[in-house]
C-alpha positions in Angstrom: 0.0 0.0 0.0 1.3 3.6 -1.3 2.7 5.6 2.1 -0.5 8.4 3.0 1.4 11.9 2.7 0.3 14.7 5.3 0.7 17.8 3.6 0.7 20.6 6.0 1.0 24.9 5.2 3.4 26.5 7.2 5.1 29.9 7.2 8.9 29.7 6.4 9.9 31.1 9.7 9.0 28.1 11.3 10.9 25.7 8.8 13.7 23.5 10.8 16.4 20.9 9.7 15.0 18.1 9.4 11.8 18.6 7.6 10.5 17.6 4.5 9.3 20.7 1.8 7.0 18.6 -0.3 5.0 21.9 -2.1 6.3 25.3 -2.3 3.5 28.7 -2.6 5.0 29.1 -6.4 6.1 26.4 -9.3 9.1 24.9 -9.2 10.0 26.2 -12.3 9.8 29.4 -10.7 12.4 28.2 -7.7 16.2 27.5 -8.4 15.6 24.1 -6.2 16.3 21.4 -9.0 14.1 18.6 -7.0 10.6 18.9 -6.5 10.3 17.8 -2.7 13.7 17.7 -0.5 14.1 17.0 2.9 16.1 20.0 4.6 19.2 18.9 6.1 21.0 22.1 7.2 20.6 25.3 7.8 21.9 26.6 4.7 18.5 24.7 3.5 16.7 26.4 5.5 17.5 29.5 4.9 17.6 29.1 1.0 13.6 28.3 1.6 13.0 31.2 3.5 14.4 33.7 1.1 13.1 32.5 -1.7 9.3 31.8 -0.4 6.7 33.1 1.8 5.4 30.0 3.3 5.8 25.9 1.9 4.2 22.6 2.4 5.7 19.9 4.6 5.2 16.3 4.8 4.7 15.6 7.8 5.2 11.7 7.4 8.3 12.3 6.2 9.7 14.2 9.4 10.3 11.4 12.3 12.6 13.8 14.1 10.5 16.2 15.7 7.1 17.3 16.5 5.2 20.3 14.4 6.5 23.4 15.4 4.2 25.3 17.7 2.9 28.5 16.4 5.4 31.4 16.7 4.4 34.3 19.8 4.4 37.2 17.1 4.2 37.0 13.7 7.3 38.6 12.7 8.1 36.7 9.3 12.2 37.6 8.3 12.7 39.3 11.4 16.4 39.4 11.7 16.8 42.5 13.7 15.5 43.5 17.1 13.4 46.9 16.6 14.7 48.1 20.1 18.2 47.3 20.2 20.9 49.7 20.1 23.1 50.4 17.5 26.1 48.4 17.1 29.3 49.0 19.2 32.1 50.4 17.0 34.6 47.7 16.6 38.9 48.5 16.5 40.0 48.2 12.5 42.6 49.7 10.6 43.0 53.0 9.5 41.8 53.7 5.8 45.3 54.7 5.1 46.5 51.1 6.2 43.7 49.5 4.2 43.1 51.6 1.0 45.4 49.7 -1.0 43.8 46.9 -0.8 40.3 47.7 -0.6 41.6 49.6 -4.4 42.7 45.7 -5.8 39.2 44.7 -4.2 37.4 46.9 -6.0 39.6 47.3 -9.5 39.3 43.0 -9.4 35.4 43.1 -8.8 34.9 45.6 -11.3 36.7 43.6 -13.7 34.3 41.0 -13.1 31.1 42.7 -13.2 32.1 43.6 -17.0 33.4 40.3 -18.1 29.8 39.0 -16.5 27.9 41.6 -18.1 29.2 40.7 -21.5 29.0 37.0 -20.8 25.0 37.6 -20.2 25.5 39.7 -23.8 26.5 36.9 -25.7 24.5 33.8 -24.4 27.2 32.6 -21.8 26.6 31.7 -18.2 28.2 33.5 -15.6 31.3 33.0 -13.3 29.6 32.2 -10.2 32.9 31.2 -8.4 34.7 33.8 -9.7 31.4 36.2 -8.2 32.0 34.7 -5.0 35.5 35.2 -4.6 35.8 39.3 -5.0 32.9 39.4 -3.0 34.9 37.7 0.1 37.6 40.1 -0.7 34.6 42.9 -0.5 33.4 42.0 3.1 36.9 41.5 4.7 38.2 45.1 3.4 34.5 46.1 4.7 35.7 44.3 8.1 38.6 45.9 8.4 37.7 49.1 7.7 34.5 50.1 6.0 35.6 53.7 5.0 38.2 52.5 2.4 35.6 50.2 0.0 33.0 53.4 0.5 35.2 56.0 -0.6 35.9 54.1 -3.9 32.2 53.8 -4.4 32.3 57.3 -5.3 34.6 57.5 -8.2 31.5 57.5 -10.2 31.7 57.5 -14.6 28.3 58.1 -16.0 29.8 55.6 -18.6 30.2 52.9 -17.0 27.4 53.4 -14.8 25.7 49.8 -14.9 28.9 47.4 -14.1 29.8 50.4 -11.1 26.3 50.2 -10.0 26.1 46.9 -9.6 29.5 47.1 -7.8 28.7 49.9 -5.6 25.2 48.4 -4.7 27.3 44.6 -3.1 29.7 47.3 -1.4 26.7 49.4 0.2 24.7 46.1 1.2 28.3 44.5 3.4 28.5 48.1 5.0 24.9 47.7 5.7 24.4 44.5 6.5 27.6 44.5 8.8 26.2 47.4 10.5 22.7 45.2 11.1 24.9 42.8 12.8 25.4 40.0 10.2 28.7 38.0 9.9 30.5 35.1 7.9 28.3 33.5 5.5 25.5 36.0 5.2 27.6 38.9 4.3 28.6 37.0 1.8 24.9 35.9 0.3 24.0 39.6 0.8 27.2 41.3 -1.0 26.7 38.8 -4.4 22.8 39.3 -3.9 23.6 42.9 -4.4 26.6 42.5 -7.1 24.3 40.5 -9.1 20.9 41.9 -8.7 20.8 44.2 -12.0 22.0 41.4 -14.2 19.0 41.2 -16.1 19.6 44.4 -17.6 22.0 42.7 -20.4 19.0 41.7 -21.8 16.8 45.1 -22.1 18.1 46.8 -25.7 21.3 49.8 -25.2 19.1 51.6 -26.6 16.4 52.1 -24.0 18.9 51.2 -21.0 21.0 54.5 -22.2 18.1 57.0 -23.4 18.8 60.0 -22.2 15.2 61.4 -22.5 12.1 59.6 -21.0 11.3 56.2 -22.0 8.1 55.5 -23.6 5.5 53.1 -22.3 6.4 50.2 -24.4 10.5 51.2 -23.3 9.7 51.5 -19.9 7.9 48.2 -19.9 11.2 46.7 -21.6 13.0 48.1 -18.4 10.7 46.3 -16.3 11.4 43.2 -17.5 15.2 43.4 -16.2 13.9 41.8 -12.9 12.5 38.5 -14.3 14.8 38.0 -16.7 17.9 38.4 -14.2 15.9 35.9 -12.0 15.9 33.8 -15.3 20.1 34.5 -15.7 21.1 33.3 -12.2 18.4 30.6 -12.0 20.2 29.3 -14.9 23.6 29.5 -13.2 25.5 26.1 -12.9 25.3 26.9 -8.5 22.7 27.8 -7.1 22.0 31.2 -6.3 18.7 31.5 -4.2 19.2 34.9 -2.2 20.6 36.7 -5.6 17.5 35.0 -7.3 14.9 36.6 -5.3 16.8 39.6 -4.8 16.8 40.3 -8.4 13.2 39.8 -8.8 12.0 41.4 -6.0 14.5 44.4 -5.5 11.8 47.0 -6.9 9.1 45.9 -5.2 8.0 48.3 -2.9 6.6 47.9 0.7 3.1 49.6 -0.4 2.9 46.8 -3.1 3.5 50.1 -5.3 6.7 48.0 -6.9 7.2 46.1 -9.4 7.0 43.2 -11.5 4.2 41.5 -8.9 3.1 44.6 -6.7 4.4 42.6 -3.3 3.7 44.9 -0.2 6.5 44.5 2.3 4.8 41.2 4.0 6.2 39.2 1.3 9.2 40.9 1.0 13.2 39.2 1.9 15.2 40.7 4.7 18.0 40.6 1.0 15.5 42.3 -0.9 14.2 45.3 1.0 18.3 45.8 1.6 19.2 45.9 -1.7 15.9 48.3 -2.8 17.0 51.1 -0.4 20.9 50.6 -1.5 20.0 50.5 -5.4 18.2 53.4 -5.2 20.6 55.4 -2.5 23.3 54.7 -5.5 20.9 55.5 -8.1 20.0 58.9 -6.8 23.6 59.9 -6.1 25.3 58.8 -9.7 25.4 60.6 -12.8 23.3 59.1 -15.7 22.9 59.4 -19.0 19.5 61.4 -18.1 20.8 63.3 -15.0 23.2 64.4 -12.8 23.9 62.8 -9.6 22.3 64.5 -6.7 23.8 64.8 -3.1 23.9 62.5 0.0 22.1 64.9 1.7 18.8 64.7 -1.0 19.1 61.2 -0.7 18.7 61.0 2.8 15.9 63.6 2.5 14.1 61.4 -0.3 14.2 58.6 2.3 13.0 60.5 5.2 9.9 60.9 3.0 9.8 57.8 1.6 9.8 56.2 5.2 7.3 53.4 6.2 5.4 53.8 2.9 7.7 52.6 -0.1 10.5 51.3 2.5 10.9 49.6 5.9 11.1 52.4 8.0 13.1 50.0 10.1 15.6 49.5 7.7 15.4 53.4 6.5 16.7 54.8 9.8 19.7 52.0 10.3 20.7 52.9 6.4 20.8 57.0 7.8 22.5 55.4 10.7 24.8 53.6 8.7 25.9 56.0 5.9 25.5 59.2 7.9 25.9 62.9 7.5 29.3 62.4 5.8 30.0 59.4 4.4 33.6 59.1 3.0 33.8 60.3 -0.7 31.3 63.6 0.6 33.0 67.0 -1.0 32.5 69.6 2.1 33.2 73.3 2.3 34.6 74.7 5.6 33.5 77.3 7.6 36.8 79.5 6.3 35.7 78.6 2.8 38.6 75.8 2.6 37.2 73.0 0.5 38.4 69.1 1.4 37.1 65.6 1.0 35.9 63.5 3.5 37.7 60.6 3.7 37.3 58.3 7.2 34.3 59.0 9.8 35.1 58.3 13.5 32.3 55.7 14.6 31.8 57.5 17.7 32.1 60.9 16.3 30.3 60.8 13.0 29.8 64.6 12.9 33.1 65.3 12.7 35.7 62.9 10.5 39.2 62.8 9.1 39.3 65.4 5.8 41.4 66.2 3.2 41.9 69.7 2.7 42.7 70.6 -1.5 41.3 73.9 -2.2 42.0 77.2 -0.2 39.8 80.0 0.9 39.4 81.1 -2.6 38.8 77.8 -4.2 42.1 77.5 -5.7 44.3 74.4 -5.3 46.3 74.4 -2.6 48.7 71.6 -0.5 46.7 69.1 1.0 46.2 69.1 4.6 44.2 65.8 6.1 42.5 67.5 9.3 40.8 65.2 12.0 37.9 67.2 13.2 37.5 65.4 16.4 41.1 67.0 17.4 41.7 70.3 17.9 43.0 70.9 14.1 43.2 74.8 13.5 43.3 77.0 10.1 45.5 79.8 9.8 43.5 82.1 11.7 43.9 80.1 14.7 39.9 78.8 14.4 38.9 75.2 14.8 37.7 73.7 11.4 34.1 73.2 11.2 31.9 71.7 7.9 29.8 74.5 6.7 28.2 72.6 3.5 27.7 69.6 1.7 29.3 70.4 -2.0 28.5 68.5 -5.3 31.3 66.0 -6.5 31.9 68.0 -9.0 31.8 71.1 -7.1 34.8 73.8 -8.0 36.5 71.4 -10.3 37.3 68.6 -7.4 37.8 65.4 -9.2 38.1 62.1 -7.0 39.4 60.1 -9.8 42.4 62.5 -9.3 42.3 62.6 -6.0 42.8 58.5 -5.4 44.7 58.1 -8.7 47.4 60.5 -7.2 47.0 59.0 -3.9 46.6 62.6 -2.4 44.9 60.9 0.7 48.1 58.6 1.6 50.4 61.9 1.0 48.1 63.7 3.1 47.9 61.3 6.1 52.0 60.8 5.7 52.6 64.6 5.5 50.1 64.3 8.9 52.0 61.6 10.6 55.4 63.6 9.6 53.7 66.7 11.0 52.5 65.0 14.3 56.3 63.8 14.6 57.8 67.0 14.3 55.5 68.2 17.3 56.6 65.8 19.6 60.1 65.6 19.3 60.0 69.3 19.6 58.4 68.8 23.1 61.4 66.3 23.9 63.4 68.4 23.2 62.2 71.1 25.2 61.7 68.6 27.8 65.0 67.5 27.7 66.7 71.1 28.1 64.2 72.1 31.0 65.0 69.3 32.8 69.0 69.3 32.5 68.7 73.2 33.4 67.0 72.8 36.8 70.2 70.2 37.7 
């Protein structure tokens, strides 16, 4: 006699090792899972379940291990984050002068990759996924070490080559963030090639509409669209699966309201990956130049997602991304309060307001010697006044160009001359030292 199957609907939160997913909310074709019906048998299963689907059947016959799980307290589907808890403590790491040089091979090699993937999608061929997961490691231990150096680079923007950087900058923003949210090890990982890979589908939509300048029609705009199924249909395809960067690129403009798109999901049915990566693509989005626009500021950004709040994002996840990136994130072009002009290149985690700058343009705006400045010292201008940030500037603003600026490597000759400085100081107090004290014998 054929074994009676007990079917039974349960929300993914409550999925365990050991179980037995028999029937998932959506057709296997429409899952990267290559059987239909698998018995879950560690917690990477688990969790590859929970970010692709909303809730799954379970054979219940097929599970001699443990009891059905009892109904959770609070229904808090994909809760990975405790509303109430207090922001991470700042960890030690290195200086962004110590760690610059190689968060610039992590980013040059990832970039690299991005294009050769972008063109493999072009031309028919499948995609590196190992090759994916390797710069991405690199990505999340430079974020590790220190955070600042990866984030800088994210700002030497080309409206050119904005896809492959997007893509790029969007995995670097979602480790910063995700670290900051208080994941480690493996999920950093799933989360920073989640974001590398989540615009992939946009091989597929014609140059022409993806680079119009002017605004796309209704049939274009449709076209556009369509970038998030087919780059679910790309990395579905992928020789290893790829379940978080499959549902991320589906879901990553769908929009807590259920104002999103391709399938309208309100923020119920939503991935922990996937509300991350919407807020991060767009942050990115807003602040690059385009074929159709100029990059605007950090400071609109953060004032598009103060409105934007608890209606097209998590508010949640909104106010640990302002948390996160704060008022001057490294890369930010600031004016002083003397008129000095400088970029902002590391951000004391305890002192967020006032972070390490370069100085590069003087009072008047022209060039001038550059000066790194840590504004939670006592660092004075020539009039004897403590520097203060007056403004947020542009990138672009009086002719600063970061490519320059890091091709140069003005912030390592600016934290040397510093360091040289800081030398000079103290052995001129020795020395001072030493003469007072062999006077008074």
């Amino acid at each position: 006699m054929a074994q009676t199957t007990q079917k039974t609907k349960i929300p993914v939160a409550e999925l365990r090792v050991g179980m037995y997913v028999s029937e998932l909310d959506r057709p296997w074709a429409d899952s990267p899972f290559l059987f239909q019906g698998f018995e879950l048998k560690t917690e990477a299963d688990v969790r590859a379940v929970r970010e692709v689907c909303q809730h799954v059947y379970v054979d219940m016959t097929r599970d001699m291990r443990a009891p059905p799980p009892a109904p959770p307290k609070k229904a808090r589907p994909f809760a990975f984050w405790k509303e109430d808890a207090p922001p991470p403590k700042p960890q030690r790491r290195a200086h962004i002068e110590q760690e610059i040089q190689a968060a610039r091979g992590a980013y040059e090699s990832t970039s690299s990759l991005v294009k050769t993937m972008m063109e493999d999608i072009r031309f028919g061929k499948r995609i590196d996924t190992q090759g994916a997961k390797k710069v991405v490691h690199e990505c999340v231990e430079s974020l590790i070490r220190n955070p600042d150096a990866l984030l800088f680079l994210t700002q030497l923007k080309h409206r050119d080559e904005y896809t492959a950087q997007h893509s790029l900058n969007v995995c670097v923003y979602s480790v910063a963030f995700g670290i900051h949210l208080g994941h480690q090890g493996q999920a950093l990982e799933e989360l920073g090639l989640s974001g590398l890979m989540h615009d992939m589908g946009k091989m597929k939509v014609p140059l022409e509409v993806l680079n119009k300048p002017g605004k796309l029609s209704n049939e274009e705009f449709a076209l556009m669209k369509a970038h998030t199924t087919m780059g679910r249909d790309i990395l579905m395809s992928a020789r290893e699966s790829l379940p978080g960067a499959v549902d991320v690129a589906y879901s990553h403009h769908e929009r807590i309201d259920g104002s999103g798109y391709p399938r309208g999901l309100d923020g119920a049915h939503l991935t922990p990956f996937s509300k991350i990566v919407a807020i991060v693509d767009t942050y990115d989005a807003v602040t690059s130049d385009r074929c159709y626009q100029n990059g605007r500021t950090h400071m609109d950004a953060i004032n598009i997602f103060t409105e934007a709040r608890g209606k097209t994002f998590d508010a949640n996840l909104i106010i640990k991304f302002i948390e996160r990136i704060g008022i001057y994130p490294p890369g930010t072009v600031v004016e002083m309060s003397n008129g000095e002009v400088g970029v902002v290149v590391e951000v004391q985690p305890k002192m967020k307001i006032k972070p390490k700058v370069v100085l590069i343009l003087d009072e008047i705006k022209r060039p001038r010697a550059p000066r790194q400045v840590d504004l939670s010292k006592l660092d004075l201008d020539a009039a004897s006044q403590p520097y203060v940030i007056s403004k947020v500037l542009s990138n672009h603003a009086y002719g600063v160009d970061l490519a320059r600026f890091n091709r140069e490597r003005i912030l390592e000759k600016a934290a040397a001359e510093a360091e040289a400085a800081h030398t000079d100081v103290v052995r001129e107090a020795q020395d001072k030292l030493g003469i007072e004290v062999t006077g008074a014998h």
